[in-house]
C-alpha positions in Angstrom: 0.0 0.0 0.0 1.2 3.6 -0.7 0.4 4.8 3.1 -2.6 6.2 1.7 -4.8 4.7 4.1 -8.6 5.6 4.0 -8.2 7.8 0.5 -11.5 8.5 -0.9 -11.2 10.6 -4.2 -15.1 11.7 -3.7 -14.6 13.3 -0.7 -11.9 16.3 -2.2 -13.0 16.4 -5.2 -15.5 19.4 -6.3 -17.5 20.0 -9.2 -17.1 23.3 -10.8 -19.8 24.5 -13.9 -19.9 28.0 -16.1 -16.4 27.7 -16.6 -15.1 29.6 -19.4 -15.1 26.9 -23.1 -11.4 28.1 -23.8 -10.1 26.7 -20.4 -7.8 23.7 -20.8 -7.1 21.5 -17.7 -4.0 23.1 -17.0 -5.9 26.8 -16.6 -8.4 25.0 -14.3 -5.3 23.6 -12.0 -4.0 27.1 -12.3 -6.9 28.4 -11.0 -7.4 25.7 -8.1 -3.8 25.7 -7.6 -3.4 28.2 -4.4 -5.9 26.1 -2.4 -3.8 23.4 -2.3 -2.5 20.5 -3.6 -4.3 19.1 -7.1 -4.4 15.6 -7.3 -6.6 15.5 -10.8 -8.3 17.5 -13.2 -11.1 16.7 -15.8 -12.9 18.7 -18.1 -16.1 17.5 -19.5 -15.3 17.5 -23.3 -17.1 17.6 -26.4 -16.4 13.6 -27.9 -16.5 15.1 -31.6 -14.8 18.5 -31.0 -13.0 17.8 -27.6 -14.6 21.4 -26.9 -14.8 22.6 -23.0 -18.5 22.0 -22.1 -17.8 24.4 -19.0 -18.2 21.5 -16.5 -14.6 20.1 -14.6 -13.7 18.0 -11.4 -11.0 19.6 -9.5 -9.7 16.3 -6.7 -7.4 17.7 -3.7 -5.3 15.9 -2.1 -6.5 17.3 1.0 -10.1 17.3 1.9 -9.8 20.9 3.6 -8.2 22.4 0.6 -11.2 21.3 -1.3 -13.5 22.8 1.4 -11.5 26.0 1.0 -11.6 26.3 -2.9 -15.7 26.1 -2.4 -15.7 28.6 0.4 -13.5 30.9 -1.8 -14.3 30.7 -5.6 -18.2 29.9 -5.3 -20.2 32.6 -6.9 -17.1 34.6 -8.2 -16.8 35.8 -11.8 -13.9 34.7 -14.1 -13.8 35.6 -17.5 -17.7 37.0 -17.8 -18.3 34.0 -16.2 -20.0 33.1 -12.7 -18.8 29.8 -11.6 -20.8 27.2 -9.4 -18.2 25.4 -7.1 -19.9 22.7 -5.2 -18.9 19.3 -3.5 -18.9 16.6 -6.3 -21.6 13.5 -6.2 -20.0 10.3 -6.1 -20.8 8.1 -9.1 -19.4 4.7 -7.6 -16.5 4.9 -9.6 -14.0 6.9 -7.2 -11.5 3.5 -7.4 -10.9 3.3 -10.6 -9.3 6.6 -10.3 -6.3 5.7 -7.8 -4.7 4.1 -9.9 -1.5 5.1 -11.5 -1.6 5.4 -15.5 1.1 4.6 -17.4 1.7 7.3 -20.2 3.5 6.7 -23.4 7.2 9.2 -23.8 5.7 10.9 -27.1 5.5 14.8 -27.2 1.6 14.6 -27.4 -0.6 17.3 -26.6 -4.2 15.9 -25.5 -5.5 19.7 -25.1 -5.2 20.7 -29.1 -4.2 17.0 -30.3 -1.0 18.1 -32.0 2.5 16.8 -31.7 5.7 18.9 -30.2 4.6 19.7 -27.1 2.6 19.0 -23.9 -0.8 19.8 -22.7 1.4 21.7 -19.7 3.0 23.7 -22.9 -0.2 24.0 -25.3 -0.9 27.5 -27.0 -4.8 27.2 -26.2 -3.8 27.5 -22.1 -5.8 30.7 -21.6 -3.7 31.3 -18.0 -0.3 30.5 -19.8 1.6 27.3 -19.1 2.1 25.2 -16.0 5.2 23.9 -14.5 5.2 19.9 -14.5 5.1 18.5 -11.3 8.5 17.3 -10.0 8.5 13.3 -10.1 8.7 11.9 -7.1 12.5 10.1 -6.4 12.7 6.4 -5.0 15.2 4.9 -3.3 15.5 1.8 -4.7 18.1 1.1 -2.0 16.7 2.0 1.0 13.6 0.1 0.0 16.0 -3.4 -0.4 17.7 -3.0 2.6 14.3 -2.6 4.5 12.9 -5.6 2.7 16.2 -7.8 3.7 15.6 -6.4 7.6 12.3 -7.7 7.4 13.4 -11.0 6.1 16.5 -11.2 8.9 14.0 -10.9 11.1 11.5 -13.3 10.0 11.5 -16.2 12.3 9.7 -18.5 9.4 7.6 -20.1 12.4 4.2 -19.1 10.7 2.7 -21.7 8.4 1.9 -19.3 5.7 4.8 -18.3 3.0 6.0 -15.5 1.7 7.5 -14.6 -1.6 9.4 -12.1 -3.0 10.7 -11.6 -6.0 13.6 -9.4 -7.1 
């Protein structure tokens, strides 16, 4: 397990409508971006034009960084536009989200759907571009030598077995 224990997606995300039909996903982080942490971002998406409908999901990382984008940006205008901020409704698919997609190493922009650049990069970002997160660094190392101090001190009197594989 990632230490993530109890992580429910439904519970930071919020569901924003009027949003402006230029925004990308990266102008919508931008905009969530000083409440705190942004775990995910989707924009509800014409399927034939991949046009904005107005209509995203902003997921927090932290529930009361959700609660304070709501308090904050409900009812305010941004471009001509009034947003609605509210608490999202779960649709009994919050799981499927968790896990970790695997994206290909081609300069592909999903925004505009043309190739040389990113979606952090595109030309259609309204707000400008958005620095890519920083990747997160393992340590491949420390990770063996905690798995080999479990196994020294395994005492192998259990009747269950364990493997591992390197």
């Amino acid at each position: 397990m990632s230490g993530r224990t109890g992580f429910a997606p439904i519970r930071s995300t919020v569901h924003v409508s009027m949003l402006p039909y230029a925004y990308t996903n990266n102008d919508v982080a931008k905009l969530f971006e000083p409440f705190g942490r942004i775990a995910h971002v989707t924009i509800l998406r014409d399927r034939e034009t991949r046009i904005s409908k107005g209509v995203a999901w902003v997921q927090f990382v932290e529930r009361n960084s959700a609660e304070k984008a709501i308090q904050e940006l409900n009812g305010t205008k941004v471009d001509k536009f009034t947003i609605k901020v509210e608490w999202a409704k779960d649709n009994g698919r919050g799981g499927e989200f968790i896990k970790k997609r695997k994206y290909t190493k081609t300069k592909y922009c999903f925004e505009c759907g043309q190739m040389g650049h990113t979606s952090y990069k595109c030309p259609r970002n309204v707000l400008g571009d958005r620095a890519k997160p920083k990747k997160k660094q393992r340590n491949v190392e420390e990770e063996n030598e905690n798995i080999k101090a479990w196994l020294a001190n395994d005492d192998d009197d259990d009747l269950g077995g364990t493997a591992f594989i390197f």
